[in-house]
C-alpha positions as CSV (number, residue, x, y, z in Angstrom):
1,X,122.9,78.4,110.6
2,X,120.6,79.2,107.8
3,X,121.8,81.9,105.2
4,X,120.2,84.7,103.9
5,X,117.9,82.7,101.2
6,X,117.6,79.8,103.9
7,X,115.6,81.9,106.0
8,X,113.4,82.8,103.0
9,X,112.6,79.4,102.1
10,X,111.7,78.2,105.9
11,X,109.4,81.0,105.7
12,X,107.6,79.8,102.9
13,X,108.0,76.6,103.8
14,X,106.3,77.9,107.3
15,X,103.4,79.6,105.4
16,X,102.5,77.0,102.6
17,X,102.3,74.2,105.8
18,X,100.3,76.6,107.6
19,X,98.1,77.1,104.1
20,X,97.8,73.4,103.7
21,X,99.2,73.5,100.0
22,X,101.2,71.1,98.8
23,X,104.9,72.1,97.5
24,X,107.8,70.4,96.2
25,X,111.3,71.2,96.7
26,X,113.6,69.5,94.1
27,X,117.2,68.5,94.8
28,X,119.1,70.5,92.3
29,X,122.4,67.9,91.5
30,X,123.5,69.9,88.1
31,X,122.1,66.9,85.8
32,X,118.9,66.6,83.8
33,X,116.4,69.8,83.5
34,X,117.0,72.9,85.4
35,X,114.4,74.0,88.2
36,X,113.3,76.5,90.6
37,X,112.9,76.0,94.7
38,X,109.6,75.7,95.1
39,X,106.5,74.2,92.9
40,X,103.2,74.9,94.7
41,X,99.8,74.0,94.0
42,X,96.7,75.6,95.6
43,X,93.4,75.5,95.2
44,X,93.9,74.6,91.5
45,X,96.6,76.9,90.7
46,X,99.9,75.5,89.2
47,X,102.4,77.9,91.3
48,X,106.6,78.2,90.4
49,X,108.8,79.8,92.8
50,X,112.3,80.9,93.3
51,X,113.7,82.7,96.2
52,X,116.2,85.0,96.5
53,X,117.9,86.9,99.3
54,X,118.5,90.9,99.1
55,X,118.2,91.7,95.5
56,X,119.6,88.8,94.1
57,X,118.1,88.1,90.4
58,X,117.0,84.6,89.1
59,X,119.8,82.7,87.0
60,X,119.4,82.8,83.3
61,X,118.3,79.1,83.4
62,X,115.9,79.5,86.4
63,X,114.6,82.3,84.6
64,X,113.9,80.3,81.6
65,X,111.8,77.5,83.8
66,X,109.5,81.0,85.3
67,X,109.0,81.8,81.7
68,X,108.0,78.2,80.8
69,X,105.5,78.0,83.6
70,X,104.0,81.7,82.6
71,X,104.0,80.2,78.9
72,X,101.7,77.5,79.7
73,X,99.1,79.5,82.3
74,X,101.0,78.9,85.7
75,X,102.3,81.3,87.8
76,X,106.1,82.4,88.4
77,X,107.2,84.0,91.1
78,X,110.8,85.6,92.1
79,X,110.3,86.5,95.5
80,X,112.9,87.8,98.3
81,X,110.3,87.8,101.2
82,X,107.4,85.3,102.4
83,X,105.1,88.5,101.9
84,X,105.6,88.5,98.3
85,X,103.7,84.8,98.1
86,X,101.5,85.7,100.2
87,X,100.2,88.7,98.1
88,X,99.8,86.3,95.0
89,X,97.7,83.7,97.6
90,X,95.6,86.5,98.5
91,X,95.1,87.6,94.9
92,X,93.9,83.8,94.0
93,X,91.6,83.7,96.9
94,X,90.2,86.9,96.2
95,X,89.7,85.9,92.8
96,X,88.1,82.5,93.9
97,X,85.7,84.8,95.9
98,X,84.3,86.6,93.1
99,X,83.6,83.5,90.7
């Protein structure tokens, strides 16, 4: 049985397959650098996410690794529904469009 943030990521998980970018999921064991649950890349774009159930907020050290990725021109996402990646997917394709 999946719990409330399980379901999240096999949604994403669903959509980025079905997108045909590729995605890492790290094993988290509590040594070495923090992370976040998904890194994405598509179409060219370096993409950092962490999911959340309900209104759950990132942890200050997951918060940290968004900011990183920000800092150095990726994107970050904190997202408690598929539809909020798939906004930012949209906005890259849309952008891709126009150049």
């Amino acid at each position: 049985m999946l719990t409330p943030e399980g379901k999240v990521k096999a949604e994403v998980k669903k959509y980025l397959k079905d997108l045909g970018a590729y995605y890492f999921m790290p094993v988290q064991t509590g040594y070495g650098a923090a992370g976040v649950d998904f890194y994405i890349c598509y179409k060219g774009w370096f993409i950092a996410v962490e999911t959340k159930a309900g209104e759950a907020v990132p942890k200050p050290r997951q918060r940290k690794v968004l900011e990183d990725v920000d800092s150095c021109g990726g994107l970050s996402l904190c997202i408690n529904d598929v539809e909020s990646l798939r906004r930012c997917i949209e906005w890259i394709d849309a952008g891709r469009k126009r150049a």
